[in-house]
C-alpha positions as CSV (number, residue, x, y, z in Angstrom):
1,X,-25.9,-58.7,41.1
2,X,-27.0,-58.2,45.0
3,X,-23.6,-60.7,45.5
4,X,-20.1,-61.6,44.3
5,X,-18.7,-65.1,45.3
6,X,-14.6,-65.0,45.1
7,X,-13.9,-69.0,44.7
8,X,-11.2,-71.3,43.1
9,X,-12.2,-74.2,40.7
10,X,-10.7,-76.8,43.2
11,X,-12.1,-75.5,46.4
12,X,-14.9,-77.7,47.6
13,X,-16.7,-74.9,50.1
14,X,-17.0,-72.8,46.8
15,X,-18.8,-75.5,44.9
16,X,-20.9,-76.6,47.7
17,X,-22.0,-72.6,48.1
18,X,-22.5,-72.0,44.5
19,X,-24.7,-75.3,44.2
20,X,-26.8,-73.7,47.1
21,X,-27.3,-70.7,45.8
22,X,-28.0,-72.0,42.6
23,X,-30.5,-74.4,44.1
24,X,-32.2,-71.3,46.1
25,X,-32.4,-69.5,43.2
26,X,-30.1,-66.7,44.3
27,X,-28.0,-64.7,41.6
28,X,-24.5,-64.1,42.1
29,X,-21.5,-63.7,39.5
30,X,-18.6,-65.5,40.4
31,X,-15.2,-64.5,40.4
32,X,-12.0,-67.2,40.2
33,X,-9.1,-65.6,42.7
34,X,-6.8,-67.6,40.8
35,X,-7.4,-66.4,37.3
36,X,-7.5,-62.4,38.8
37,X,-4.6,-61.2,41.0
38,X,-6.8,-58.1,42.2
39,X,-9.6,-59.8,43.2
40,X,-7.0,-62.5,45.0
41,X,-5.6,-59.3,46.8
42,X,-9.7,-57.8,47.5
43,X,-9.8,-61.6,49.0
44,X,-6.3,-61.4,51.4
45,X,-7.5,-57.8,52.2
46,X,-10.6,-58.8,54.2
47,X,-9.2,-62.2,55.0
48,X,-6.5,-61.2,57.3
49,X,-3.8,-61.5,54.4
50,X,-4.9,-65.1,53.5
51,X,-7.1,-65.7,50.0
52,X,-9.2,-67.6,51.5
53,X,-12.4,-68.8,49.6
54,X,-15.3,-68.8,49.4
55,X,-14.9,-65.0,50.3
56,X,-18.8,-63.6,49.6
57,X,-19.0,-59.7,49.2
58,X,-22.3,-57.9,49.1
59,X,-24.0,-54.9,47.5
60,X,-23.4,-52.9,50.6
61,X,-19.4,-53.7,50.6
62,X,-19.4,-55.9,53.2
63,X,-17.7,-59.5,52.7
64,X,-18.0,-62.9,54.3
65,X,-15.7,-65.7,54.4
66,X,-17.1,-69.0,53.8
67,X,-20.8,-68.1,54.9
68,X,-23.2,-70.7,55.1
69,X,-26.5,-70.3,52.7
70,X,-28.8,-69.4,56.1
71,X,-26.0,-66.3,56.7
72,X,-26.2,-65.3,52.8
73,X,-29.8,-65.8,52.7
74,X,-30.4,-63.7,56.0
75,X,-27.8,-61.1,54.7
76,X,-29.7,-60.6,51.6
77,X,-33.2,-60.2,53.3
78,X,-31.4,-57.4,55.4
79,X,-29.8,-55.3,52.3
80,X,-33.9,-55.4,50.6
């Protein structure tokens, strides 16, 4: 996976995102912050403290919080 999307099953950012990505085709596994307290902390750690979603990290470690598909599509083209 070239991404992992940290997301909650009530957030409507994450859904709108995922059906994006899904719609472009782009792979990513998805991880729910609520059902996994360490990737809820990975989350508050690049977030200031706050778990806020959708938190995107890449294959080169960086992380984005709440990108829009052009900034994951155009973060994506720079990591190939």
């Amino acid at each position: 996976m070239s991404l992992t999307m940290y997301s909650t099953t009530w957030c409507g950012y994450c859904k709108r995102l995922k059906a994006q990505l899904t719609r472009e085709g782009i792979e990513f596994s998805e991880i729910d912050i609520e059902q996994d307290e360490a990737a809820a902390e990975l989350v508050a750690s690049v977030n200031g403290g706050n778990r806020t979603v959708p938190t995107v990290v890449y294959s080169d470690g960086s992380a984005a919080t709440n990108p829009s598909l052009i900034d994951v599509k155009e973060k994506l083209a720079s990591l190939s």
